[in-house]
C-alpha positions in Angstrom: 32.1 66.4 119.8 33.4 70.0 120.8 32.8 69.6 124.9 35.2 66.7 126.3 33.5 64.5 129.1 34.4 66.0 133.0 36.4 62.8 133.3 39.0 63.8 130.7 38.8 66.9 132.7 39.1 65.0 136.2 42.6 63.0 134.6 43.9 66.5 133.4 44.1 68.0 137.0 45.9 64.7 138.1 49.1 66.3 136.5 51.2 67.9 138.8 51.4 71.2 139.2 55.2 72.3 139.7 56.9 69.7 137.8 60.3 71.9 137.4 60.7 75.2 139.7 63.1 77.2 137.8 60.8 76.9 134.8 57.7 77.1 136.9 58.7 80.5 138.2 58.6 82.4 135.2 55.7 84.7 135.4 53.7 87.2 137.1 53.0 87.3 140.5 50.9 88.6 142.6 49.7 88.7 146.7 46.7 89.2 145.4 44.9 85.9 144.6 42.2 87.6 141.8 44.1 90.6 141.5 41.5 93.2 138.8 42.8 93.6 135.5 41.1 97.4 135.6 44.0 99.2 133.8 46.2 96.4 133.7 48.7 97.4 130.4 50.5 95.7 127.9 54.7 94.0 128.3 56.4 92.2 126.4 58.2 89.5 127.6 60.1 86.6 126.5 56.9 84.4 126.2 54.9 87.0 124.7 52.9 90.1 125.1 50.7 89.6 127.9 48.6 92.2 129.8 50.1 93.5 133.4 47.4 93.9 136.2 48.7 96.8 138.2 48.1 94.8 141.6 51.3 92.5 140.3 54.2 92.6 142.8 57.1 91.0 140.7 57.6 89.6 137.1 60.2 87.1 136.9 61.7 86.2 133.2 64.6 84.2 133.0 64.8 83.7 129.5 64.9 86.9 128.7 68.8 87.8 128.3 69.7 88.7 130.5 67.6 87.1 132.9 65.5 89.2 135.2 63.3 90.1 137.9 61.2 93.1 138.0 59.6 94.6 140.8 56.6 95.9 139.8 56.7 99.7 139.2 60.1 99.9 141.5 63.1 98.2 139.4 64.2 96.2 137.3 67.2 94.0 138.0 69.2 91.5 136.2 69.7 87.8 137.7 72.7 87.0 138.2 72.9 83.0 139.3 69.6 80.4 139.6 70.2 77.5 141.6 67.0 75.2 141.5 65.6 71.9 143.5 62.4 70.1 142.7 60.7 72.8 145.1 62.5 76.3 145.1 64.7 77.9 143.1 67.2 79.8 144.5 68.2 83.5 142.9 71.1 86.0 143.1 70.6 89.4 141.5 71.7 93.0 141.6 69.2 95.3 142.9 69.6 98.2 140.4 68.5 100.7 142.7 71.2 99.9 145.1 74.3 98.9 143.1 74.6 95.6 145.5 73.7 91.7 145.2 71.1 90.0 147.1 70.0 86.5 147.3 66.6 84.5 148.1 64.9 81.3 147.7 61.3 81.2 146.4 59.6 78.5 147.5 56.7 76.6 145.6 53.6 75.3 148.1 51.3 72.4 146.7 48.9 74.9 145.2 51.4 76.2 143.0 51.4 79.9 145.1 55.3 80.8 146.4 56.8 82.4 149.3 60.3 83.7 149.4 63.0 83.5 152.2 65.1 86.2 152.2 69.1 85.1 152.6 71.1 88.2 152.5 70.3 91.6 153.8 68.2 94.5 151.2 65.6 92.4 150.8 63.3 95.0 152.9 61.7 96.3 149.1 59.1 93.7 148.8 57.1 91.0 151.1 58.9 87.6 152.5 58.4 85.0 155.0 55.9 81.3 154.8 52.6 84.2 155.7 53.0 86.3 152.5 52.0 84.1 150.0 52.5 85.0 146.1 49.6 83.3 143.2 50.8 83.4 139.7 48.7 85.3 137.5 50.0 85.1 134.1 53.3 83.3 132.2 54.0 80.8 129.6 53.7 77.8 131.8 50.2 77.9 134.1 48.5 74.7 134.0 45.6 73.9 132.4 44.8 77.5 130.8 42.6 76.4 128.7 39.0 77.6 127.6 35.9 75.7 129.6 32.2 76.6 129.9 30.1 76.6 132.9 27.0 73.5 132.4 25.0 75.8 135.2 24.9 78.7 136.9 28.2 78.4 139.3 29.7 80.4 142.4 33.6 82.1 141.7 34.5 81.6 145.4 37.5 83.5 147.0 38.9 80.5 148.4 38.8 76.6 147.5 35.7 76.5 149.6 31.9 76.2 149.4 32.0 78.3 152.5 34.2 80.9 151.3 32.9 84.5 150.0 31.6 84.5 146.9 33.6 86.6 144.3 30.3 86.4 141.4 28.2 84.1 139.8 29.3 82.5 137.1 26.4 82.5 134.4 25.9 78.6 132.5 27.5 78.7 129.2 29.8 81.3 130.1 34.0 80.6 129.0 36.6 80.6 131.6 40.0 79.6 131.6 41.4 76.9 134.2 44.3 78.2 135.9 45.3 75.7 138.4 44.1 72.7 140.9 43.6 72.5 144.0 42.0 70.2 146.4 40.2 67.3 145.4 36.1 67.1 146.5 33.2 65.8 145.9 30.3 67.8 145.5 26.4 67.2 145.0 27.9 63.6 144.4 30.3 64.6 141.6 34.0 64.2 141.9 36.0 67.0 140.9 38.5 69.4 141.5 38.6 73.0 143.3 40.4 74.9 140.1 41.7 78.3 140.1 39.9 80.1 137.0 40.3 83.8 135.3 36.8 85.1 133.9 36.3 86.6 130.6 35.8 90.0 132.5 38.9 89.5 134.5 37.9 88.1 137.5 39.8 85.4 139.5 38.7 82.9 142.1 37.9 79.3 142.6 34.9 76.7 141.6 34.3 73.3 141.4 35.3 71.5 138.1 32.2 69.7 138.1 30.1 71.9 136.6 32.8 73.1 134.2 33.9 70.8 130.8 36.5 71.7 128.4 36.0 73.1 125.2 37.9 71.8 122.1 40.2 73.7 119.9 38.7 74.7 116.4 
C-alpha cells in the first residue's frame, strides 16, 4: 500500500527531536515561524542547494570548511571553536565586519526552536535573549521531512493550537511535508501529534497529524 497507517505515523513523532545539538544546528533559521518563500533564492551549502527565504536571520554550516555562520544579507564569518552539550552548542567566531571574536551559546527548547545567549560583547548585530526565539526552516537534518497528504480538508494554524489563527486551509489530498513535533493531543477522539509542516506553495504553520498519513517512496 502507498499511504502508511497514522499509527506508523504516531511512533515516528515519538523520536526525539534534538538528539545531538552541534549537528542539529546546522541550518537556516529564522524568527519567523512560516517565514514566505516569495523571492526566496538559491545557496549552496554543504548539504545541498536549498532555496533561502529572505525573512532567514542566520545560516549556520559547520561542515562547510571552514565552518561558518552567516548573517543573513550582513556577513559572513568563519567559526572558529564549537563546544557542544546534549542541549546547546556553544560557538566562537570572528565577526568579519569587525576584525574581532565573539562568542555565544544557542540554546535548543523542546520544540526544536533556539535562542542564543550572548557571552562576549558585539553581539548587538542580531536578536538574543530566552524571548527571541529562532524556528529552523531548512538544513540536512529536520525531522520527519517527509511527504504526507491531508485525508480532509484541515486548518494550517499559526501556533500548535485549535485556538490559534488560522494561516489557510489545507485542501484533502493535498502533499505537505512534516517538519517537526510538537505537543501531543487528542482531537475529535484521535490521538496525534501537533506537527510543524511547509506547504507545497510555501506556507508554514501547524496541524494535527491526524488527519495527515504518510506517503511511501516510489
Amino acid at each position: 500500500m502507498c499511504m502508511k497507517k497514522q499509527m506508523l505515523l504516531s511512533i515516528l513523532l515519538l523520536i526525539p527531536l534534538v538528539c545531538n545539538a552541534q549537528h542539529y544546528i546546522n541550518g537556516v533559521w529564522s524568527v519567523l515561524p512560516y517565514p514566505s518563500m516569495n523571492g526566496a533564492y538559491e545557496r549552496t551549502l554543504s548539504w545541498g542547494v536549498i532555496s533561502i527565504s529572505r525573512h532567514s536571520d542566520l545560516i549556520i554550516d559547520l561542515n562547510s570548511e571552514p565552518p561558518t555562520i552567516e548573517i543573513v544579507q550582513f556577513s559572513l564569518n568563519n567559526i572558529i571553536s564549537i563546544n557542544e552539550t546534549n542541549s546547546n552548542t556553544e560557538l566562537i567566531f570572528n565577526f568579519s565586519r569587525g576584525g574581532f571574536n565573539t562568542t555565544m551559546t544557542c540554546h535548543f527548547n523542546p520544540d526544536g526552536t533556539m535562542w542564543i545567549e550572548p557571552l562576549s560583547d558585539g553581539l548587538t548585530f542580531f536578536r538574543t535573549g530566552r524571548d527571541q526565539v529562532y524556528y529552523k526552516i531548512d538544513g540536512p537534518n529536520i525531522v520527519f521531512r517527509k511527504n504526507h497528504i491531508a485525508t480532509e480538508d484541515i486548518h494550517l494554524h499559526e501556533r500548535a493550537d485549535n485556538t490559534a489563527p488560522i494561516v489557510l486551509i489545507i485542501p484533502k489530498n493535498s502533499a505537505v511535508h512534516v517538519l517537526s513535533s510538537g505537543t501531543q493531543s487528542i482531537i475529535d477522539g484521535i490521538n496525534g501529534y501537533w506537527v510543524r509542516v511547509l506547504t507545497d506553495d510555501g506556507y508554514f504553520g501547524w496541524c494535527f497529524s491526524g488527519n495527515l498519513v504518510e506517503v511511501c517512496p516510489p
